[in-house]
Each structure stands twice: as C-alpha cells, then as structure tokens.
N, C-alpha and C positions, 0 to 999 in steps of 0.2 A: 310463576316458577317455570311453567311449560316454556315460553318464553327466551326466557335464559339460559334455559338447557338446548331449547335448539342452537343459539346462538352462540352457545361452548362447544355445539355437536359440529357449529359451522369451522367455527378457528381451529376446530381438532385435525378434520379433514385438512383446509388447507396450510398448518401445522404442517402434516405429514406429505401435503405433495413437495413442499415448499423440501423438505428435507431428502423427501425421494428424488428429486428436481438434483442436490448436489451431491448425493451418492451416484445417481448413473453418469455424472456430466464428472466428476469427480474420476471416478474410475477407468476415462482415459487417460489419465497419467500413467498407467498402467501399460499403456499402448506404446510398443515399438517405431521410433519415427526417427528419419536423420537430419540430423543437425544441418543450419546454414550453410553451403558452402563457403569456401572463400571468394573473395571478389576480382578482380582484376583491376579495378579503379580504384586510385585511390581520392576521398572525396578532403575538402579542408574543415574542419570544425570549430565553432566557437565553444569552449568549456562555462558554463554559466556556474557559479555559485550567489544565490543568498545569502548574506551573513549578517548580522547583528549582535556585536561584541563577541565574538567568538574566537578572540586571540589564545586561549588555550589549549585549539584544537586546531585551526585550520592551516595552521604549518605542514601537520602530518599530511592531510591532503592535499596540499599543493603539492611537497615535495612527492606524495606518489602519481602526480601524474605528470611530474616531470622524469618519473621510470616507465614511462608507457614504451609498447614497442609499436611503436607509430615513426613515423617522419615527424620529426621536432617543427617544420616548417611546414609544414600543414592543419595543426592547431594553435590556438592560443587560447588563456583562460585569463576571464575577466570576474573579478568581484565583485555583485553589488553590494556596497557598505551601508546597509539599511538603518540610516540614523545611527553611528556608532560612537559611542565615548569611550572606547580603550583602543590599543592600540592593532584592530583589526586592518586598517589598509595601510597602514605601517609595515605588518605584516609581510601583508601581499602582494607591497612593492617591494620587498626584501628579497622575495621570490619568483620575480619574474613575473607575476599575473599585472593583470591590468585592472584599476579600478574604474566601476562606477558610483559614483557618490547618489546616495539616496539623498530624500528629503522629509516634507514633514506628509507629503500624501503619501508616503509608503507606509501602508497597515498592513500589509498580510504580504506572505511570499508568493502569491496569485500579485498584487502588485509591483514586487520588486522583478518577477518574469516579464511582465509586459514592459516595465520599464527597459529592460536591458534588450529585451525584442525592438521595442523601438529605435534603439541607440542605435542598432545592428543593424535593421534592415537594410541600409545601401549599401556594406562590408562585401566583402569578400566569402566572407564562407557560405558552404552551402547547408549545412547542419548546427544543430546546438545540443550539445549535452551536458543534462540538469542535473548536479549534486547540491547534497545539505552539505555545509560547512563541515560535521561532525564528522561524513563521509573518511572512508579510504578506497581506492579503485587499484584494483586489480592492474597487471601491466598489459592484457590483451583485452582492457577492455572498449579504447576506443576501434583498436583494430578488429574487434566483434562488430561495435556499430557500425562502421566502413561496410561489414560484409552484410548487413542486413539493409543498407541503403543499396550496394548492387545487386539485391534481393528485388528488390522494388519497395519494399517498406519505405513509408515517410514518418512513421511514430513506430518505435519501438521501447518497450522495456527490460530493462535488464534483472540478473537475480539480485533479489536483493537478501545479504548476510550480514550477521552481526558480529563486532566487533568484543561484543562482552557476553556470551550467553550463559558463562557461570559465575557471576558477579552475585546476583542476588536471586529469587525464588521469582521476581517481577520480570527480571532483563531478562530470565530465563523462556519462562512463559511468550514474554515478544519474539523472543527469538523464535521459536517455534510455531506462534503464531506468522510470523514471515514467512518460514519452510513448507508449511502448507497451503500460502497464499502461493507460492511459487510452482510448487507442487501438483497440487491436486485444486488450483484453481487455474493458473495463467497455462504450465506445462499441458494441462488437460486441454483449456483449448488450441492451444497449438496442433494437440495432438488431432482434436479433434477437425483442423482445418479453417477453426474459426478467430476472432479477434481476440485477445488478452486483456489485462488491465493494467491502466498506469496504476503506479503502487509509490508516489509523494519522490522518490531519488533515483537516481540512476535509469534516465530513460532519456531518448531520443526523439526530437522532431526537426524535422528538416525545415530550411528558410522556406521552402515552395510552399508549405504547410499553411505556413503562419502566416505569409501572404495571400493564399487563398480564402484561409478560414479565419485570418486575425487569432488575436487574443484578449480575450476579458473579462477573466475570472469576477463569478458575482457572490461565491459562497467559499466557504472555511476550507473548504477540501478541492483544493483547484486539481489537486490527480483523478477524481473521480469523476470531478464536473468536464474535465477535458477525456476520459474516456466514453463518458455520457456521450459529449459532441460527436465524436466517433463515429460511435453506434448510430449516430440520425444521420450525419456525413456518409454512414457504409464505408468507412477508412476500419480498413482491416488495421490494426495493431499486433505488432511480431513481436514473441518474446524468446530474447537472446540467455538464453541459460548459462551462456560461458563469458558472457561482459557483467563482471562481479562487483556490486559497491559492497563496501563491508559499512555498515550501521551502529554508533553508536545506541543502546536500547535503556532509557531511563530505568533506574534502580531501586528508585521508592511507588509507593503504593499511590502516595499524594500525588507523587508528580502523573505517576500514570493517570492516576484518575484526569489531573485538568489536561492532559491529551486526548483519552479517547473521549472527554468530555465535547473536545473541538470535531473531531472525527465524526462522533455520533449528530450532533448539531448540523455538520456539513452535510452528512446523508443525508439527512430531514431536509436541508433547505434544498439540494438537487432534486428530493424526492420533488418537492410542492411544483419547485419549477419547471420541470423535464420530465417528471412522471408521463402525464397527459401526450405531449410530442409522442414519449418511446412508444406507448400503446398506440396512440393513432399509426404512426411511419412503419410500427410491429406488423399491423393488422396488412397495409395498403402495399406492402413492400417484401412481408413476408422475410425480412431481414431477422434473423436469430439472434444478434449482438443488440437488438433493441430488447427483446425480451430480457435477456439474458443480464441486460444493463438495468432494467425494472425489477427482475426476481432480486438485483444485489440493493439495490437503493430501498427496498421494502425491508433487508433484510431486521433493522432494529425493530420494526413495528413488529412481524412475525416473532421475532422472537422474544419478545414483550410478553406479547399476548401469548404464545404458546407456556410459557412460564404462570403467568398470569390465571388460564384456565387451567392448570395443570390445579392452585391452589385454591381456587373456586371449586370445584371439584369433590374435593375433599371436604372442604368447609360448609356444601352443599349434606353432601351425605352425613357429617357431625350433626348439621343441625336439623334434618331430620331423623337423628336416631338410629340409622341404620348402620351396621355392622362393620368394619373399619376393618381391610384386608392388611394391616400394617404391612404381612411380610408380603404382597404382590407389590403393593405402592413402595415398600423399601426395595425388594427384587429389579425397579424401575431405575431408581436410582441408579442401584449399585452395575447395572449393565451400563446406562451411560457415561459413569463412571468408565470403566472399563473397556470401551469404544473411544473414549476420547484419548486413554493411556495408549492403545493398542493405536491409533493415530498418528499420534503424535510419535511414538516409535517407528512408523512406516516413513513419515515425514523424514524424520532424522537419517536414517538408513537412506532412504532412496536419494539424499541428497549429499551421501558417504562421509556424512558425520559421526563422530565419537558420542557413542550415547550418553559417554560418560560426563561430559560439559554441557549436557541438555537432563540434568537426573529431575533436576529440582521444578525442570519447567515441566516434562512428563508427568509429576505427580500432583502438579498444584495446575496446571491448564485448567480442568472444570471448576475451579472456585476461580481464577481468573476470569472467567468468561461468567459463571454467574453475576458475579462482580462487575458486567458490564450491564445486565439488566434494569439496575437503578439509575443508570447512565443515560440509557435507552428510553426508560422511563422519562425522566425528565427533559428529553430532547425532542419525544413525540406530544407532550402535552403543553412546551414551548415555556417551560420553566428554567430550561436551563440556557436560554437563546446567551449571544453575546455577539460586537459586531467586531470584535477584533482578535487577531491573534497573538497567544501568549507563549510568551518564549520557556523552550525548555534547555535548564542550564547543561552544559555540555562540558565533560572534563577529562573522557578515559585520553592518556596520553600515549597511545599506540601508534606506529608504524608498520607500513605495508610488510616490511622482512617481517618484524615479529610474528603478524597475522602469518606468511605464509609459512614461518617455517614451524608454526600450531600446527598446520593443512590440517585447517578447519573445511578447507575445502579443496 
C-alpha cells in the first residue's frame, strides 16, 4: 500500500506542476504587446484546401476568399479532391479554384498536404495557405499572412473562430475550447517572445520551408506533429491574431467523441515519436519550444492520471475505513468547477465575444473535458489506436457577410 501512495504522491506533484506550468505561461495573455506591422512586399500565395465530398460547404469558402483584400493576381486556390464521389471539384471549378485530383494513397489530410506541396514545388508562389473545406476566411486574412512573411516568419498560425458556437451545448464547448487555445495558449506565447502552435486550419508555411524541411506527416495530427518539427528545427512559429478562419464545430456528442478520439491518438503517437528528440535538443539547446512541445504532447497522459489518482484516493481511504471529508472532496470539485466557468468567460471577453452565443459552452466546458478523459484513457493504453482518418460530415451553410455582420469578432 506504502507503494502506491507514493506513487499517487508522485502523479499529484507532477499533476500540479504540469498545471502550474500553464497558469504562469498562460497568464501572458494578459501581457500588453503590438501587433505585426504591415509589410511593404507583397508575397504570391498558393491557397491549399483538403476536401472530401464536401460540396455543401466549400462554396462558401471559396467564394470568401474570393472577398480577400489582397491582389487577386498574386494568389490562387487549389483543391485537393481527396477521392471524391459528389460533386466537390465540380464545385471548385465553378469557382475559379484549381483542382488536384487525389487518389487511392490519400488517407489522411497529412497526405493530401504533401501531395499538393509536391504538385507546387517548381510554381511560382512563395507561401501556402492551409484551410479545411468547412473553413470561412476573413477578408484580411491573406494580407495578415503577407505581413507576417515580411515579419520573417516562415510558419504562422492564424486565430481560429467558429462559425456555429450556439448551435448546440457540444459546438459550444469547441468553440471556446478554440478561444483559449488562441488565448491563453498561442496569444501567451507570442506575448511571451516564444513559438506558438499550429492549431489543424488557417495557418501558413512558406515554399522555402517545405523545401528545407520537406513534409511527411507520420501521425493523425499532422498540426501538432509539424509544430513538434518546429520546436527541434528552433523555427519560431507567429501567431496572426487578425488573419481569422471561421470553423465549422461538430454538434453531436458521437461525432465529437470519434474527433478528439483522432486528436487524442495523434498526441499519443508524436508523444512515442518525438517525445525522446524534444527532451534530448530540450536539454543540449536549451530551446523552450522543445519543452514547451513535451509538456503539450504529455498533456492526455497527465491528465489521465491526475483524474485517475484523484479516484484511487478516495477509494484508498473507503477502503480502509477512514473518515470521508465529503464536503472538502466536494469543495474540490465545485472550485474547479468554477475556474473553468470563470475561464472560459475570460476567453470569450478578451476575444470581444458576445457571451451570450458562448452560454451553453461556459456551463457544460467541465463535463466536456471530463468527457475527454475516457478518450485519453484509451489512447494511452493503445486501445483506441486506428491508421486512418475519418471524416467529419460538414453542413452549416454560412457566408463570410453573415459571420461578419453577427461580429462575432
């Protein structure tokens, strides 16, 4: 028993650094800092989308980023049509974009990117910018990345917003899980001077990139696996707070679950592969975006486990007999409770949202994210592994005027 209790005394500790870890690194968000300037060059860009059967949605996004305020002759957008049977690049040449026809080795949107990177490499342009089909983009948001390329950035990420965040209690909840990814993770390091994180849409890598450093996604989660490369590479990654994708956010509980079920799997497999890298290049290099890239890739384990001994704990003291503080252990709760509402309001606010279209996700966030722990669970014990990715059906039929004149943001 001695044993066991050290070993719950061990995960408690690093439990609480691991949480003190993103309260102080968190809390530059907080920090005063200015925005990108603008550029004076202006660069050419290739627009990538992924898609697979997505004819009910990817109209809207073409046509808003044929409202960009860019020079119309210095981008162009290319589809790749990722094995489609409906009338996806029907579509797309309805609308000006240009297709790339997938085939039968496209399994995951880590391969339909490398594909279309290769199409490109001898082109013309000198940047690529990645939206999901579901995507809507803002009208300054290529002229956002333009000014973070005469920044020096070669990878930047954009914010990313949700097109639906009062639809259901679930799209809610993402939604504001987005807002604090944006927030009080990527905003905080910026603030802090250090690298960000890619975050799956709306983000930028330059041709010079991808010819240095290739691409070849090996896991579920190619934004996280390419932010990992990053952090070994020491490629600082910018994040553009005002080049805006707007986000379709799934509505049911199922669908979320087989998403972050992908999510969670993809941590796990950069964790296995890259873990060992970030700590060695951490230690020899003294680089902060390598830890910083470890403390996120552990995150499902820790909080597995922190969950985990919180219930061993209890179960410990039941069975031997001893006195059960209900109202401390309930007190526990109801505070983090209460931190995570009080959160999630700071989120919404500091990103000049209507709290009113975020009510349902401020009160159900802590049972959302509980609800990622069996997720978690089965990702770390390699029960839930899978090698391919599964598509999440996509239908809100929104345009950029409607989003803007919500000013959701």
């Amino acid at each position: 028993m001695k044993v066991v209790l050290d070993v719950l005394k061990f995960i408690d500790i690093f439990t609480l650094a691991y949480l003190i870890y993103y309260i102080i690194t968190g809390l530059y968000a907080l920090k005063s800092r200015s925005k990108i300037s603008s550029g004076d060059k202006k660069h050419t860009f290739a627009v990538i989308i992924p898609a697979r059967n997505e004819e009910k949605v990817i109209a809207n996004l073409l046509k808003s980023l044929k409202t960009q305020n860019y020079p119309k002759e210095l981008y162009d957008v290319f589809v790749v049509a990722n094995n489609c049977t409906d009338k996806t690049s029907e579509i797309a040449l309805s609308l000006d974009a240009n297709v790339i026809e997938g085939n039968e080795n496209i399994k995951s949107k880590g391969d339909a990117l490398k594909l279309a990177f290769t199409k490109l490499k001898n082109s013309k342009y000198e940047s690529f910018v990645i939206f999901d089909a579901d995507n809507i983009v803002h009208p300054e948001f290529i002229n956002k990345m333009n000014d973070a390329m005469c920044a020096g950035y070669e990878i930047a990420q954009g914010f990313r917003d949700s097109k639906n965040p009062s639809d259901t209690w679930v799209s809610s909840c993402y939604s504001i899980h987005y807002l604090i990814h944006n927030i009080f993770l990527n905003k905080a390091r910026r603030n802090l001077g250090k690298s960000s994180f890619i975050n799956g849409t709306g983000f930028m890598v330059t041709k010079s990139f991808i010819e240095k450093r290739g691409y070849d996604s090996k896991t579920l989660t190619e934004d996280i696996e390419m932010t990992v490369k990053c952090s070994l590479y020491q490629e600082k990654i910018g994040f553009v707070e005002d080049a805006i994708t707007y986000d379709e956010q799934v509505t049911t509980f199922n669908e979320s679950w087989r998403q972050r079920k992908r999510w969670s799997i993809g941590t796990v497999q950069c964790f296995k592969i890259y873990s060992r890298k970030l700590i060695k290049k951490g230690i020899r290099s003294q680089e902060f975006s390598c830890m910083d890239s470890f403390v996120f890739l552990v995150s499902p384990i820790i909080q597995f486990l922190g969950i985990l001994s919180y219930i061993l704990h209890f179960m410990i003291s039941f069975a031997k007999g001893q006195n059960i503080d209900y109202l401390s252990k309930g007190s526990i709760i109801l505070i983090g409770y209460l931190i995570s509402v009080a959160l999630s309001i700071a989120a919404v606010k500091m990103s000049k949202k209507h709290i009113k279209a975020y009510i349902k996700g401020i009160f159900m966030l802590p049972v959302f994210v509980l609800s990622w722990m069996p997720i978690n669970l089965l990702a770390c014990i390699g029960k839930a592994q899978t090698d391919k990715w599964e598509k999440i059906e996509h239908t809100k039929d929104v345009t950029i005027d409607k989003i803007l004149e919500k000013s959701y943001k």
